[in-house]
C-alpha positions as CSV (number, residue, x, y, z in Angstrom):
1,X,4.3,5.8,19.3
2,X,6.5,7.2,16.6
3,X,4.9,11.2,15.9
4,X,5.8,13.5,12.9
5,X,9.3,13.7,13.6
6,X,10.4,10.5,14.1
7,X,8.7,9.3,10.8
8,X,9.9,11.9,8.3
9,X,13.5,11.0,10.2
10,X,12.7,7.4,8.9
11,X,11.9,8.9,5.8
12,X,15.0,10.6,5.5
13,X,17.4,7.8,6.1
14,X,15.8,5.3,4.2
15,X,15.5,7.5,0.6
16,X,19.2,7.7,-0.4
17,X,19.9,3.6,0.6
18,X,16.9,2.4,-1.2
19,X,15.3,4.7,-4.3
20,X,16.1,3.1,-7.3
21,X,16.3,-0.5,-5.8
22,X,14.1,-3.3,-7.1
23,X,12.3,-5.6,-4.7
24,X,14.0,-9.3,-5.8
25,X,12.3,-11.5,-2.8
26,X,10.2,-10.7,0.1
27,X,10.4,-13.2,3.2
28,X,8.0,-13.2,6.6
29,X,9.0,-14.5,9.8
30,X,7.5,-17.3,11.2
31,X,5.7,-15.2,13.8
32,X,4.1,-13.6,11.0
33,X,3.0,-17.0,9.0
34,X,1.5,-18.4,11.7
35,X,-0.7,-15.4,12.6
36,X,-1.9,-15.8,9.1
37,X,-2.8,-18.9,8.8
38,X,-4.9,-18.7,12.0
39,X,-6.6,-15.6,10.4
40,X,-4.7,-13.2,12.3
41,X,-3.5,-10.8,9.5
42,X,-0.2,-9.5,11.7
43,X,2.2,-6.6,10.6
44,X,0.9,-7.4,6.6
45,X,-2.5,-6.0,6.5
46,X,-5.5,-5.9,3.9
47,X,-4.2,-9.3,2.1
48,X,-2.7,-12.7,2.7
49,X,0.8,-12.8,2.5
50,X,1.3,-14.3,-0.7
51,X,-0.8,-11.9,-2.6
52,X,1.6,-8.8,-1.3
53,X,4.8,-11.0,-1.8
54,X,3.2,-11.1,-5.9
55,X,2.2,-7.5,-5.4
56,X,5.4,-5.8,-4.8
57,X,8.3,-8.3,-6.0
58,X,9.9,-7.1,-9.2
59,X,9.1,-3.5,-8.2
60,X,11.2,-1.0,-8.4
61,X,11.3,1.5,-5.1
62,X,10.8,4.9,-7.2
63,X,10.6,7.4,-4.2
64,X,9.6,7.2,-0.6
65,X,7.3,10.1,1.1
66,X,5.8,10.7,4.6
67,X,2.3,11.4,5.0
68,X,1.3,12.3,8.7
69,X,2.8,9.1,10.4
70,X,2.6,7.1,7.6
71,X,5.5,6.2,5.3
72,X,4.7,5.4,1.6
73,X,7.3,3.4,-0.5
74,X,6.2,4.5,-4.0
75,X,6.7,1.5,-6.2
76,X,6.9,2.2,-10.4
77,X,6.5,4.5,-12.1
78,X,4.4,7.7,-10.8
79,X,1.0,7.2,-13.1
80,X,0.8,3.9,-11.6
81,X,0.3,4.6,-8.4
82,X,1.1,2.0,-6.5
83,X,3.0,2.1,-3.2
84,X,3.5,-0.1,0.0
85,X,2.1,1.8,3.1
86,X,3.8,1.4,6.6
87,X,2.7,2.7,9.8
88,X,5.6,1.8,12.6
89,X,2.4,1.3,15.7
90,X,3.8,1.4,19.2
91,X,7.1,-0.1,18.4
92,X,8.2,-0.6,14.7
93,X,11.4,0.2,13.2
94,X,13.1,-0.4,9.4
95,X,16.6,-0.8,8.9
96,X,19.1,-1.6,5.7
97,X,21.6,-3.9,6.3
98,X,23.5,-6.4,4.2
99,X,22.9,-9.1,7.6
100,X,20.9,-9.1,10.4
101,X,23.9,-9.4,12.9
102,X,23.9,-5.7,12.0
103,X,20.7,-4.4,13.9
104,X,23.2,-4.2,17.1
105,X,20.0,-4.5,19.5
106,X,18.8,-7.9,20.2
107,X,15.2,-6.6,21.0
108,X,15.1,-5.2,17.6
109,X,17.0,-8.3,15.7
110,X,14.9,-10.8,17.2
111,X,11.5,-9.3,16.7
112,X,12.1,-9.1,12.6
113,X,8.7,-9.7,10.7
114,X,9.4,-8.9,6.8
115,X,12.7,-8.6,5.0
116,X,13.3,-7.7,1.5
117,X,16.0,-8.4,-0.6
118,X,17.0,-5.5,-2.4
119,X,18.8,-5.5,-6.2
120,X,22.0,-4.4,-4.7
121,X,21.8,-7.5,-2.4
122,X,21.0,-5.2,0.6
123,X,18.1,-6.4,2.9
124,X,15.5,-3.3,3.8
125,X,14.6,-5.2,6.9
126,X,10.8,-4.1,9.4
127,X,11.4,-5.4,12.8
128,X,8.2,-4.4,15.2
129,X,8.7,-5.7,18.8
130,X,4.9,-5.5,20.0
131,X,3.7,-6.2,16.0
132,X,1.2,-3.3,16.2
133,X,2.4,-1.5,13.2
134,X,1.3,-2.9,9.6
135,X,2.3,-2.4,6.1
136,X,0.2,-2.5,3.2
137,X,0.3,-2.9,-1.1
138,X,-1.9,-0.3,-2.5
139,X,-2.6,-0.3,-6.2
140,X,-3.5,3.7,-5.1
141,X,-3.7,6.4,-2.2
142,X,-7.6,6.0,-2.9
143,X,-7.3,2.3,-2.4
144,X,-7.5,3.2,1.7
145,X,-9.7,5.6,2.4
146,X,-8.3,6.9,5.8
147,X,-5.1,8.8,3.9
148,X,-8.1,11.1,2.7
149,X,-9.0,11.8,6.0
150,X,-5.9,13.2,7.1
151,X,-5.9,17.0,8.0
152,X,-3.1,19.3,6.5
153,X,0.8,18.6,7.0
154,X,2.0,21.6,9.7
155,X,4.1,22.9,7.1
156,X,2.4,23.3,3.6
157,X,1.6,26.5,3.0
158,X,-2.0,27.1,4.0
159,X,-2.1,24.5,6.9
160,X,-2.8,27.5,9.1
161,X,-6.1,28.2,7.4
162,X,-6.9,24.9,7.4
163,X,-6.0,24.4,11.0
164,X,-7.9,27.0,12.2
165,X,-10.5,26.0,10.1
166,X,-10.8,22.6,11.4
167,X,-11.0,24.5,15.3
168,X,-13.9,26.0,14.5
169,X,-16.4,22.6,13.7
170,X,-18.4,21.8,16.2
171,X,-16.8,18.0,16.3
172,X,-13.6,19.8,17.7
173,X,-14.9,23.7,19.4
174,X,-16.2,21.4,21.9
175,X,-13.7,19.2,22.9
176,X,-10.2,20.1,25.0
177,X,-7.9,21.8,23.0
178,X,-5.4,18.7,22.9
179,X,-7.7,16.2,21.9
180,X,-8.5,18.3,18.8
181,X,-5.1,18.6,18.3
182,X,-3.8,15.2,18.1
183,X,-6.5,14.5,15.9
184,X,-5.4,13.5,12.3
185,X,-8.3,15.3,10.7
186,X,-7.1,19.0,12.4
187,X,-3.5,18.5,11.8
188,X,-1.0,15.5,10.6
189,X,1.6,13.9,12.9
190,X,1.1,16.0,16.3
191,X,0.7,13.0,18.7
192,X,0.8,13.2,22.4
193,X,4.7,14.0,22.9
194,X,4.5,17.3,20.6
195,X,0.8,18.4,21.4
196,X,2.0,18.3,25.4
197,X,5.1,20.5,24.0
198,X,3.3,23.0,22.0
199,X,0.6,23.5,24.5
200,X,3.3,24.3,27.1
201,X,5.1,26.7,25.0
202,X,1.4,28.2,24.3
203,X,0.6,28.9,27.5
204,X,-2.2,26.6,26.9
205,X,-4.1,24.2,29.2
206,X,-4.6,20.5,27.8
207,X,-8.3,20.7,29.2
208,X,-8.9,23.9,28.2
209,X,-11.6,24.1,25.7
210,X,-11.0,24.7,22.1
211,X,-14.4,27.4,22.1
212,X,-12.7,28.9,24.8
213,X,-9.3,29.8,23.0
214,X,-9.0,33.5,21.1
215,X,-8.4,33.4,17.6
216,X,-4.9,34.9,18.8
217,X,-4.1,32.0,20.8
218,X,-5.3,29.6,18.3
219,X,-2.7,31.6,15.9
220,X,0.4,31.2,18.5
221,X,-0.5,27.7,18.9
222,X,-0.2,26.5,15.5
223,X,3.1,28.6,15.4
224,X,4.4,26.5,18.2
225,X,3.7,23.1,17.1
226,X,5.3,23.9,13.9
227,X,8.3,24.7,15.4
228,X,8.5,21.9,18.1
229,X,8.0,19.5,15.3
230,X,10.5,21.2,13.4
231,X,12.6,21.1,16.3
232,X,11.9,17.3,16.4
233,X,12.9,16.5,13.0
234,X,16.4,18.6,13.8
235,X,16.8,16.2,16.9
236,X,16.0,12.8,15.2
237,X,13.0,12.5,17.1
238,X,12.1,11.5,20.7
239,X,13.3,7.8,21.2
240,X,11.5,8.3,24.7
241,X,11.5,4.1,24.6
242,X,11.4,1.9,21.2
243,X,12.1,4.5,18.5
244,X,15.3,4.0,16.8
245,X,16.3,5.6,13.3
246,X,17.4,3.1,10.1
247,X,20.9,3.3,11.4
248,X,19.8,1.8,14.5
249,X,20.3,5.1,16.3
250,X,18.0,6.8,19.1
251,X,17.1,10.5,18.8
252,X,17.8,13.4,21.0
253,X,14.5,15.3,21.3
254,X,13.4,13.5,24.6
255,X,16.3,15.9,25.8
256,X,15.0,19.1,24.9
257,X,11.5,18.1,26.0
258,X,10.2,20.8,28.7
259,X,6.9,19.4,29.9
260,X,6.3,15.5,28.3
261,X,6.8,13.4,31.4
262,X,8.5,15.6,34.0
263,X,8.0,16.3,37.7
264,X,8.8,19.7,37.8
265,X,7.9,22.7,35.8
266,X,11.4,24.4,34.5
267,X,9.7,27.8,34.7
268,X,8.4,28.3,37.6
269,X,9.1,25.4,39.6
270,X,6.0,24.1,40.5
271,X,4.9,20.4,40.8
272,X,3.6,19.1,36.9
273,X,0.0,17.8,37.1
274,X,-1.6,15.0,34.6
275,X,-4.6,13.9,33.7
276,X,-6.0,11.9,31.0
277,X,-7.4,13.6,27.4
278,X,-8.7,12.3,24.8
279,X,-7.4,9.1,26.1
280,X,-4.0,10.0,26.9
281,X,-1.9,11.3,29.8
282,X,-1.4,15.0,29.8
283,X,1.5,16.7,31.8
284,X,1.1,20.6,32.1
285,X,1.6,23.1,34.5
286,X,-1.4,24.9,36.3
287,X,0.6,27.4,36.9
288,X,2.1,28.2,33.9
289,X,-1.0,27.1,31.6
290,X,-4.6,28.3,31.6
């Protein structure tokens, strides 16, 4: 699942080819249609399809931000709030082109849900293979009420405070220190790739109980997985299998990754163990990590 990096990379290469643009037409694939009309709301959630085509044709796409792993196409102007929220699930990707033949990968250009036709006659295109991501029309952030339970972004200015803060609630102090940590609530966008990096670069057992961390180590921790997201973001993100950027390009991070999904630990050698937290597969070192 696309983390932190990989989104605000989306992010990134979609703002210059479509700010500005107004929404002219919005089509759905066939796939799509059919899921509705069994009462299956696929990839368009919260609505039928006809009320979002209403909602955001004629719009203009004022700006485009990134909160957590969610994308939000700001539509208007800014007092009125509205916006089109995307989260890319397990396998969802956007891309501009002025034809499909363009998205160069079949699996991509054959799993296309929702294309719309943009006022420079551009197509901003969502193809999700596995159709586990969704996009929403929002008349406002407070329209959907999980954006307010999002924890800090790693990089505003007090997210350490807030971090740390979030450590100390019973919820989390009991639970292993990388379950809290992928937890929206504690801090945005560190999913299970960058949590396993941080943690290795900490020192820092995936099991190891939050309670049971010094305020110290709490400290370095945070450090680290602000810079291995950073580091991320430098990359274009870990296209470890679906991930692809809107130029239809995979990132690098995968890489520079140290711990996620190896065999062997590069420091000292010894064999990587896993085990299951917080419902997904941990890779560490027991060596290296306590």
């Amino acid at each position: 699942m696309p983390e932190l990096p990989e989104v605000e990379h989306v992010k990134r290469g979609l703002s210059p080819k479509i700010e500005g643009l107004t929404i002219q037409d919005v089509t759905f694939s066939e796939t799509v249609i059919k899921a509705h009309d069994a009462g299956r709301k696929a990839v368009v959630k919260g609505e039928g399809l006809d009320s979002f085509k209403y909602a955001v044709e004629n719009r203009v796409i004022s700006s485009i931000d990134r909160r957590s792993k969610y994308l939000l196409f700001r539509l208007g102007e800014a007092e009125e709030g509205m916006l089109i929220l995307s989260h890319l699930g397990m396998t969802g990707a956007w891309f501009v082109v002025e034809e499909l033949g363009e998205i160069l990968e079949d699996r991509f250009r054959n799993h296309v849900h929702v294309i719309f036709t943009l006022s420079n006659g551009q197509k901003l295109v969502y193809s999700d293979i596995r159709r586990f991501g969704e996009m929403r029309f929002l008349p406002s952030e407070e329209a959907h009420p999980p954006l307010a339970e999002i924890g800090p972004e790693p990089f505003d200015e007090d997210a350490d405070i807030r971090f740390l803060a979030a450590l100390s609630i019973p919820k989390f102090s009991r639970k292993p220190i990388k379950e809290a940590i992928m937890h929206h609530s504690v801090i945005a966008g560190c999913g299970n790739i960058y949590a396993t990096e941080a943690l290795f670069k900490a020192g820092v057992s995936p099991k190891r109980r939050t309670d049971r961390l010094s305020l110290k180590k709490k400290k370095e921790l945070f450090q680290h997985i602000v810079d291995v997201l950073h580091e991320g973001i430098a990359a274009g993100g870990s296209s470890i299998s679906d991930y692809r950027n809107v130029n239809g390009e995979a990132g690098g991070m995968q890489e520079r990754l140290q711990m996620y999904a190896k065999s062997v630990c590069p420091v000292c050698q010894s064999p990587v163990k896993k085990a299951v937290v917080g419902g997904r597969t941990s890779h560490y070192c027991t060596t290296c990590q306590r």
